[in-house]
Backbone as a ProteinNet text record, in pm:
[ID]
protein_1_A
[PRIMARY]
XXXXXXXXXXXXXXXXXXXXXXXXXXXXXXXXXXXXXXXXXXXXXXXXXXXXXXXXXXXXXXXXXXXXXXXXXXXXXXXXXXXXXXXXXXXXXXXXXXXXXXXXXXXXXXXXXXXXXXXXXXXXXXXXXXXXXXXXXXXXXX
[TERTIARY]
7291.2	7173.4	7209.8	7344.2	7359.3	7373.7	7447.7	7517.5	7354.6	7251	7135.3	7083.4	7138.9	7067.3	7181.3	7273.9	7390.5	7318.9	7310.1	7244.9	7140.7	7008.4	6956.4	6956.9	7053.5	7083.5	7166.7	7284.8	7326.3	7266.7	7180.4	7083.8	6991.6	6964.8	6888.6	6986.6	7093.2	7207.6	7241.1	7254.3	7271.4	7168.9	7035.8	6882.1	6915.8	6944.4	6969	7056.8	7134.3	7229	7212.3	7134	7133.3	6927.1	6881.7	6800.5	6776.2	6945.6	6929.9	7048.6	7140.2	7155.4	7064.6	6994.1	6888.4	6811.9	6731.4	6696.4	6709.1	6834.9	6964.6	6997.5	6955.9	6961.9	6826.5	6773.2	6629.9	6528.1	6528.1	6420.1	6407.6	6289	6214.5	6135.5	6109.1	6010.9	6104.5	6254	6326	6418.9	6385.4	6458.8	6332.5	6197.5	6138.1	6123.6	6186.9	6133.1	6283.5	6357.4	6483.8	6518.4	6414.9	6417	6317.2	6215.2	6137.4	6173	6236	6279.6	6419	6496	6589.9	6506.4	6384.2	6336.5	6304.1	6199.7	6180.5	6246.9	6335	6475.3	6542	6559.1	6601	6487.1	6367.3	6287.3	6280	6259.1	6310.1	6435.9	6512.6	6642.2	6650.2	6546.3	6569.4	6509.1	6536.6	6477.3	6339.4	6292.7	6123.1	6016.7	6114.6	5973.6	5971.7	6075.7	6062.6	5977.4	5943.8	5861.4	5958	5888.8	5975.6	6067.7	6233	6309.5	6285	6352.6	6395.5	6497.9	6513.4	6652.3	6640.8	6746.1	6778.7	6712.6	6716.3	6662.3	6526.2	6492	6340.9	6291	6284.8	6271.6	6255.1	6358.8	6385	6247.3	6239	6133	6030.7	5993.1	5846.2	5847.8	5901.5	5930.1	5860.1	5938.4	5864.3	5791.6	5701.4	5564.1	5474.8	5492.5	5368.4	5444.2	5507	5536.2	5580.5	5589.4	5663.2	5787.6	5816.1	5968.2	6034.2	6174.7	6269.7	6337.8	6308.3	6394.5	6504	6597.3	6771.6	6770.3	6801	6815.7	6865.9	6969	7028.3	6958.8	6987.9	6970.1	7005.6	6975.8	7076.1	7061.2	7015.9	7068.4	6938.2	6937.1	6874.3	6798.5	6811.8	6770.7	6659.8	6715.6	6611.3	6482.4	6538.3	6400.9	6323.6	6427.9	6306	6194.4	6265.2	6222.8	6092.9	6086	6022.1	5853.9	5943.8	5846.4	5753	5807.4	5699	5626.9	5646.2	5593.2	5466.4	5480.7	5385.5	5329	5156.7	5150.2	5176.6	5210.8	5211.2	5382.9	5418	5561	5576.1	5445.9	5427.4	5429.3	5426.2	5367.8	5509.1	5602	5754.1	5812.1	5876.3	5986.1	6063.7	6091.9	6224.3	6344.8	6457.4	6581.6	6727.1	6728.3	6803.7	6984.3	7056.7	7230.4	7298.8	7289.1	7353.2	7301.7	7193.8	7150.1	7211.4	7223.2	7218.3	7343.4	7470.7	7557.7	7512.8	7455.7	7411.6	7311.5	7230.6	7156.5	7285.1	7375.1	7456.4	7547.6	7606.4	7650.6	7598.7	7452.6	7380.3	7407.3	7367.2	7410.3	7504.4	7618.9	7751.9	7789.9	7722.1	7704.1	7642.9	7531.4	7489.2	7519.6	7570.6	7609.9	7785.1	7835.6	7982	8093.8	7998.6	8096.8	8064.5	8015.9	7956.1	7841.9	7783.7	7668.1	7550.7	7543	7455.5	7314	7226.1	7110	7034.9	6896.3	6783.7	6801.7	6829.6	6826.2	6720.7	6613.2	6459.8	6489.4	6492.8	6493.6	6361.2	6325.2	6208	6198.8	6085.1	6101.2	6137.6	6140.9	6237.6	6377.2	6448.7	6528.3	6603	6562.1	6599.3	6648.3	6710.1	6732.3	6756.1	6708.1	6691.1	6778.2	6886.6	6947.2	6890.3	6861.4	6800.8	6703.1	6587.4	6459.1	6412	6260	6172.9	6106.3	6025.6	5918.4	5754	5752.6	5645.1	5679.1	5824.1	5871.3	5835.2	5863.1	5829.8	5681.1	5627.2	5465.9	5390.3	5467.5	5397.2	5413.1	5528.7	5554.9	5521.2	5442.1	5398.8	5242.2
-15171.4	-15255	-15392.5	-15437.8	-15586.7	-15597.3	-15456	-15457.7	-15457.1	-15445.2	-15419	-15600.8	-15680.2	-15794.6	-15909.3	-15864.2	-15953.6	-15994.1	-15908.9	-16007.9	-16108	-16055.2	-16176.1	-16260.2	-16274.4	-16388.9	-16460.8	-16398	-16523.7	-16595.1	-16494.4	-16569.1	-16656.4	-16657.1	-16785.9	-16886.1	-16847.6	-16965.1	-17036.5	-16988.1	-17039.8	-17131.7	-17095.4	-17132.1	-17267.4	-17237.5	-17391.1	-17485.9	-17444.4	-17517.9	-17593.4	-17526.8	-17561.2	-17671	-17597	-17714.6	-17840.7	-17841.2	-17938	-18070.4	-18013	-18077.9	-18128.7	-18095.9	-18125	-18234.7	-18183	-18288.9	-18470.2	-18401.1	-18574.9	-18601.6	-18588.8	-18631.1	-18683.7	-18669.8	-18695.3	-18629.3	-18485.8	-18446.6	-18343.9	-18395.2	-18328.6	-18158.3	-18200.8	-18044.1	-17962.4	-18010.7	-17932.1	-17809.9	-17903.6	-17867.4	-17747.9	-17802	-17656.4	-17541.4	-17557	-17445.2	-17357	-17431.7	-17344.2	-17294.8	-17352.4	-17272.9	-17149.3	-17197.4	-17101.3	-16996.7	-16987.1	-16883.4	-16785	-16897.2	-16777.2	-16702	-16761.8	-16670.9	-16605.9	-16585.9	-16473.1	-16331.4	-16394.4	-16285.5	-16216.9	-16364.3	-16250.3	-16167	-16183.1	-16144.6	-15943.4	-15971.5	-15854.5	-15786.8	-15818.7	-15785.5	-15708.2	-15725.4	-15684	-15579.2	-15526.2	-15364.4	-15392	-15540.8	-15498.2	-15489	-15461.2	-15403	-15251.9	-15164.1	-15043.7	-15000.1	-14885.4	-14835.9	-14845.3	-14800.6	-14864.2	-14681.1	-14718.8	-14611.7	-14500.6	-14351.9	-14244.6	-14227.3	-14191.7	-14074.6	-13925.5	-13919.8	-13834.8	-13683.1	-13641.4	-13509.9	-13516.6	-13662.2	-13647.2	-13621.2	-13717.4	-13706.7	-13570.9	-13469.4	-13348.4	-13289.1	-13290.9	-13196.7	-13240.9	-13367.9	-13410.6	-13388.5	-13372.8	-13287.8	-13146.1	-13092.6	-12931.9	-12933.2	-12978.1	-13003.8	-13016.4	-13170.1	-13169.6	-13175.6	-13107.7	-13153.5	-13210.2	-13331.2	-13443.7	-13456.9	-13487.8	-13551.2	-13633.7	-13630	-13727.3	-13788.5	-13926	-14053.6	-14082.6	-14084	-14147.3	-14245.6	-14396.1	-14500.1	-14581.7	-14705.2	-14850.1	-14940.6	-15081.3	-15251.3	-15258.7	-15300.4	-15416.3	-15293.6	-15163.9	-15072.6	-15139.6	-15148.3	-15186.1	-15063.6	-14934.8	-14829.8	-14804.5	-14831.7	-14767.9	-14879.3	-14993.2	-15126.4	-15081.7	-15000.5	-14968.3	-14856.9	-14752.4	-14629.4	-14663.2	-14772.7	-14823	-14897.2	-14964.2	-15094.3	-14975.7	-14899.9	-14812.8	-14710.5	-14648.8	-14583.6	-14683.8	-14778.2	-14894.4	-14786	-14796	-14781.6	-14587.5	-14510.7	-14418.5	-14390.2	-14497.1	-14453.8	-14453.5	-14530.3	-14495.8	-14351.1	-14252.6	-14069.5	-14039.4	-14101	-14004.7	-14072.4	-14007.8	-14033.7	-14068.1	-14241.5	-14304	-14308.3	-14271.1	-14245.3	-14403.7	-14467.6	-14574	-14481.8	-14477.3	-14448.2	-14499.9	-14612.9	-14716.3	-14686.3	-14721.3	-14692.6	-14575.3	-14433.5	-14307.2	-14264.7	-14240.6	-14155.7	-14024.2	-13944.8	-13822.4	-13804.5	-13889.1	-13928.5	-13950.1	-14032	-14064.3	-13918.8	-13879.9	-13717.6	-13648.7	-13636.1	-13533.2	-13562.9	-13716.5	-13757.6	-13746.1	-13765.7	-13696.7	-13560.1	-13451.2	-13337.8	-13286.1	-13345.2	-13303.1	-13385.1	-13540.5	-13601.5	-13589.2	-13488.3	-13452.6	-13581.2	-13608.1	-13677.9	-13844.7	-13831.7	-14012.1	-14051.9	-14141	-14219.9	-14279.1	-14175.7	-14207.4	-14204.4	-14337.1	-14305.9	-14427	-14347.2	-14283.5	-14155.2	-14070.4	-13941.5	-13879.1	-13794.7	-13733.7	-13585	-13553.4	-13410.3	-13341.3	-13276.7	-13158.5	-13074.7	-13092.1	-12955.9	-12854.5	-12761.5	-12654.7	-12653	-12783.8	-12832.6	-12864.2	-12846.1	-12931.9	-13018.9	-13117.9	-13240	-13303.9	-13408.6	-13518.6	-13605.4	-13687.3	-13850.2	-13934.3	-13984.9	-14116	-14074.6	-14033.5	-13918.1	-14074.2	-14004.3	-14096.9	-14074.1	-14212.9	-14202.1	-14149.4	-14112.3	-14018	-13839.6	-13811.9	-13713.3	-13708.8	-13809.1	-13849.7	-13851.7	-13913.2	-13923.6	-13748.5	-13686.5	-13560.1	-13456.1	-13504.9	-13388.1	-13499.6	-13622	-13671.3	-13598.5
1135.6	1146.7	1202.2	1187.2	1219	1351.1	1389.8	1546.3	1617.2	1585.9	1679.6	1719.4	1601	1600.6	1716.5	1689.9	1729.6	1879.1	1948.8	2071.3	2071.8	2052.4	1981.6	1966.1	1806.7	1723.8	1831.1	1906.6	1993.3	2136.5	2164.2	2269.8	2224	2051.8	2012	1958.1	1954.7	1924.6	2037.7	2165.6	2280.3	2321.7	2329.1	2356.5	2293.3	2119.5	2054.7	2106.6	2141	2159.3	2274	2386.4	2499.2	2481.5	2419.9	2382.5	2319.3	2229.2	2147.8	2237	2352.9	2434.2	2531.1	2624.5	2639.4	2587.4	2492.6	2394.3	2357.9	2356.4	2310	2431	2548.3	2698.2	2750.2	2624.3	2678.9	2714.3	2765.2	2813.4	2748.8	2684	2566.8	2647	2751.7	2801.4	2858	2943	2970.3	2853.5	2709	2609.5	2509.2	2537.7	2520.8	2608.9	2735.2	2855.1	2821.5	2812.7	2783	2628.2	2538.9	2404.9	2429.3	2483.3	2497.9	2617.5	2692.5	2765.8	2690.5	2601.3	2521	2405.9	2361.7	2252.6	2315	2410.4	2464.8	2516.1	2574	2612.3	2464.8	2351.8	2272.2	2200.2	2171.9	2147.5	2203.1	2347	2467	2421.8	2367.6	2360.9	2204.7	2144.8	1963.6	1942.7	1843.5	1792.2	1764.2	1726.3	1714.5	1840.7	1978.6	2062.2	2063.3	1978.2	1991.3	1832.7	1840	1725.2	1618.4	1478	1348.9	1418.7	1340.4	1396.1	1244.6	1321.2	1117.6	1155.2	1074.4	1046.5	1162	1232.6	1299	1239.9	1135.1	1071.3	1029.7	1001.5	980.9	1094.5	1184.7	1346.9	1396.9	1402.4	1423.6	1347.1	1242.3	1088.4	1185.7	1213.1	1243.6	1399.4	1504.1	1625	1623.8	1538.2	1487.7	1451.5	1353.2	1325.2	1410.4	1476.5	1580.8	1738.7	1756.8	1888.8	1981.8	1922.9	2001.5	2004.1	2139.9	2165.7	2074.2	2032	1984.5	2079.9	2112.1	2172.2	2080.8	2158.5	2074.8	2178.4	2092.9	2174.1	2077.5	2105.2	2086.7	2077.2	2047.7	2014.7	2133.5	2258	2325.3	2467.9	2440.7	2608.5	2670.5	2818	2922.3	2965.2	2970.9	3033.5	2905.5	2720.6	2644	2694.9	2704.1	2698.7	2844	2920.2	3005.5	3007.6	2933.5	2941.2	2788	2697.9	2636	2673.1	2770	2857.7	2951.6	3011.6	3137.2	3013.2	2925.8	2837.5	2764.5	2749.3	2733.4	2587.9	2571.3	2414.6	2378.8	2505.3	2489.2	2386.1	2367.4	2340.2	2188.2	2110	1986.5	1944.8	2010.8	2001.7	2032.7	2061.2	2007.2	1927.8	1846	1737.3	1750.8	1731.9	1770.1	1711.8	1733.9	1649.4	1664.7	1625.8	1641	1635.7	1716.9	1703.3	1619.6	1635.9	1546.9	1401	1387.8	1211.7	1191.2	1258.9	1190.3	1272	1157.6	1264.6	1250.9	1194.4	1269.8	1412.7	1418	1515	1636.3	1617.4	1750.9	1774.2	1688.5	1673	1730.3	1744.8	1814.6	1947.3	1978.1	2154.6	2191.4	2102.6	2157.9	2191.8	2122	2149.1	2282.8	2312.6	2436.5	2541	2526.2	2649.4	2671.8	2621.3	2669.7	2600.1	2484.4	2433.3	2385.1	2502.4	2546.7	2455.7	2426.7	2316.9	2434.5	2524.5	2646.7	2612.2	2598.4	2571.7	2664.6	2701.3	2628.4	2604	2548.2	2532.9	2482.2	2556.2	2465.5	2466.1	2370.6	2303.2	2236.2	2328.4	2373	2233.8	2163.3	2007.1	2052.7	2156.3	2164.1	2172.7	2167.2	2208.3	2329.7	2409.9	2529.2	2550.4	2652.5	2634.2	2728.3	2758.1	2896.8	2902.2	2928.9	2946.6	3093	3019.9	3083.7	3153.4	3119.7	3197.2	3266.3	3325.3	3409.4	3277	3248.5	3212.3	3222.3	3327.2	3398.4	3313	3344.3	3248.5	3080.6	3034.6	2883.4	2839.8	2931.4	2932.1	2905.4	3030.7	3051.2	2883.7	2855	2705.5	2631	2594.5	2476.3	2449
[MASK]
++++++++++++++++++++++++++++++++++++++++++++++++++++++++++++++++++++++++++++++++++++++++++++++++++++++++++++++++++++++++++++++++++++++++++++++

């Protein structure tokens, strides 16, 4: 859970730092444009723009039930925040699996990505499995 925040937290440590120089130089608006551009980024950068995450086996149980795809994704990957961002509110309707929180969850991605912790990874209830799909792909099986 901590490793998801670590970016973040230091892009708002930086932001500070660099606003509170700023600041003590005098320029008060240059020192909010650059606080306010690191919150944002870390904001972008943190686990709360993705859906709340489960457990790798619940995920799976509730897959079989209704249908939907399981997303395996990271804190901090660039490809999940994208495959997140183009899914826009449709991405609430798959089951998000965090790696990091769950080593069985990352176990599974290692299994089908040859080893590697390669994600976005979406896994189809029949089991199937995509790395790094299009989102147009994801859309169509939600």
């Amino acid at each position: 859970m901590v490793r998801g925040w670590l970016l973040p937290v230091l892009l708002m440590a930086v932001g500070l730092l660099g606003a509170a120089g700023l600041f003590a130089d005098g320029s008060t608006v240059g020192a909010v444009l650059v606080l306010t551009a690191f919150v944002a980024f870390a904001a972008v950068n943190s686990p709360l723009v993705f859906p709340p995450s489960l457990g790798a086996e619940e995920a799976r149980r509730r897959s079989a039930a209704d249908g939907r795809p399981v997303v395996y994704w990271r804190p901090g990957c660039r490809y999940c925040r994208r495959l997140r961002f183009r899914l826009g509110r449709d991405a609430r309707r798959a089951h998000w699996v965090d790696i990091w929180r769950d080593p069985a969850a990352a176990a599974a991605v290692r299994a089908v990505a040859d080893g590697n912790e390669t994600v976005p990874m979406v896994v189809l209830p029949d089991g199937r499995a995509q790395v790094d799909p299009d989102a147009e792909w994801v859309r169509e099986r939600l």
